[in-house]
C-alpha positions in Angstrom: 26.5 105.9 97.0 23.9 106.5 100.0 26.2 110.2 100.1 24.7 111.4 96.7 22.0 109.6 96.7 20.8 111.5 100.0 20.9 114.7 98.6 19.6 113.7 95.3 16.2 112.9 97.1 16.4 115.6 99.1 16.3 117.8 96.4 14.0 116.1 94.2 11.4 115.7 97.1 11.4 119.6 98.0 10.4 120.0 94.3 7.3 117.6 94.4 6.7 119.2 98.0 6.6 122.6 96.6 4.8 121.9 93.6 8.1 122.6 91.1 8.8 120.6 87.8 10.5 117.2 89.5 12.7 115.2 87.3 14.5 111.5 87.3 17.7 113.8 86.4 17.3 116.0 90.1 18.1 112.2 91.5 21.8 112.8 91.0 22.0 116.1 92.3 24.6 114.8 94.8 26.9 114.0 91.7 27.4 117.2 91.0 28.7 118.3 94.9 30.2 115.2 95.3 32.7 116.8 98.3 30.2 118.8 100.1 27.8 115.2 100.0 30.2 113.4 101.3 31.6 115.5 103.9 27.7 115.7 105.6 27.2 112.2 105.1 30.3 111.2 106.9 29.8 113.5 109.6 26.2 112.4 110.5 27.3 108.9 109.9 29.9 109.3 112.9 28.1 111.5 115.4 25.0 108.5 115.2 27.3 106.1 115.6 28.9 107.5 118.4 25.6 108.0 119.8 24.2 104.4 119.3 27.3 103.5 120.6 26.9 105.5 124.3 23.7 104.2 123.9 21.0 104.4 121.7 18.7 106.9 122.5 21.6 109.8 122.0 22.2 107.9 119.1 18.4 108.5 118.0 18.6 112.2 119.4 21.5 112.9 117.5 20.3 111.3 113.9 16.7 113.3 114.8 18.8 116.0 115.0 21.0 116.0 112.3 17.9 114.4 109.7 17.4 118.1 107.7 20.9 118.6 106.6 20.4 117.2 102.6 17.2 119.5 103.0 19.4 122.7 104.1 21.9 121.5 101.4 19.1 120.9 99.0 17.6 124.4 99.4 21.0 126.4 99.2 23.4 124.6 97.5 26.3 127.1 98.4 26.0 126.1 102.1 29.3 124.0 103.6 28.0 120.5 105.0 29.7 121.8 108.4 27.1 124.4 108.4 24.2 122.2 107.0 24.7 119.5 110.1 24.5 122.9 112.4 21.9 124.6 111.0 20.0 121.0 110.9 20.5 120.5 114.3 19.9 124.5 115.6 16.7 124.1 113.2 15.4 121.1 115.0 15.4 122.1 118.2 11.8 121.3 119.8 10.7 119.5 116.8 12.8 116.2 117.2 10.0 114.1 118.8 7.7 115.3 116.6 9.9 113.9 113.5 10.7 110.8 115.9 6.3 110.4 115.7 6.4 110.6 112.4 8.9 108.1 112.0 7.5 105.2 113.8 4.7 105.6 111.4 7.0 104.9 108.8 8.3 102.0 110.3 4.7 100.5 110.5 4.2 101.3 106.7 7.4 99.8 106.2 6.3 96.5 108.1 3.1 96.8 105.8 5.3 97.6 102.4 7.3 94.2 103.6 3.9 92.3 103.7 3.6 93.2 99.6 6.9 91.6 98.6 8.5 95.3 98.4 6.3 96.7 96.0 4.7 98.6 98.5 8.2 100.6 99.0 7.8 101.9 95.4 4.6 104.1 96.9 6.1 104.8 100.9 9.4 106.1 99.8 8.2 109.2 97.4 5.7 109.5 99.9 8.4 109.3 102.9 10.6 111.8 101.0 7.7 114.2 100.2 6.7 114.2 103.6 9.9 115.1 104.8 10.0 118.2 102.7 7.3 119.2 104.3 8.2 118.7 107.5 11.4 120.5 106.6 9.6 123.5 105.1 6.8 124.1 107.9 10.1 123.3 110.3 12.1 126.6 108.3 9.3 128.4 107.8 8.2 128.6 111.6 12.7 129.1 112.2 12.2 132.1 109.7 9.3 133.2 111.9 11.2 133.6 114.8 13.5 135.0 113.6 11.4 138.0 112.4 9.2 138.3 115.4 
């Protein structure tokens, strides 16, 4: 379920980000490409467990690497996952330790969320997925960017 689920956030966390109508419904988005789902999630699923396995920091590399490809999917929806988990990790070369900084700040409000009983985890994961839409968009934006100039 973590396969459709992924890109069901994905999608419904660039529309809060950008400010678009966001429905419960956009939460099965993955339903609806159920191949294309679960041909990325598989394929980031190995290459970060073949990393953890060398050790763990490729394994970190690599899932910091591969982290925007239900974004890319998200955003164009007639893209293969092949080609999402390459143009994730083209896309986040430079930027992976500035997404690995914003995840250990997760992990601390994730330690605090823990301290509520969970309830806390009903505010930090909108807010998690929101801000990861962001950091996709400022990530693409700046790719477009150079691109152009």
């Amino acid at each position: 379920l973590g396969a459709f689920f992924a890109l069901g956030v994905s999608v419904l966390g660039l529309a809060y980000a950008r400010r678009q109508e966001a429905r419960v419904e956009m939460l099965f988005e993955g339903f609806r490409h159920l191949l294309p789902s679960l041909i990325a999630y598989v394929i980031i699923s190995v290459l970060a467990l073949f990393g953890f396995i060398l050790l763990v920091v490729p394994g970190v590399i690599l899932s910091l690497g591969l982290s925007m490809t239900f974004f890319i999917m998200a955003d164009d929806r007639s893209i293969s996952a092949v080609d999402a988990v390459k143009k994730s990790w083209e896309m986040m070369n430079g930027y992976k330790m500035k997404l690995f900084k914003i995840q250990l700040r997760m992990i601390g409000l994730g330690l605090l969320c823990i301290l509520t009983l969970g309830i806390g985890f009903f505010f930090l994961l909108p807010y998690y997925y929101t801000l990861m839409a962001l950091f996709y968009d400022d990530v693409r934006l700046e790719a477009l960017q150079a691109e152009v100039g």
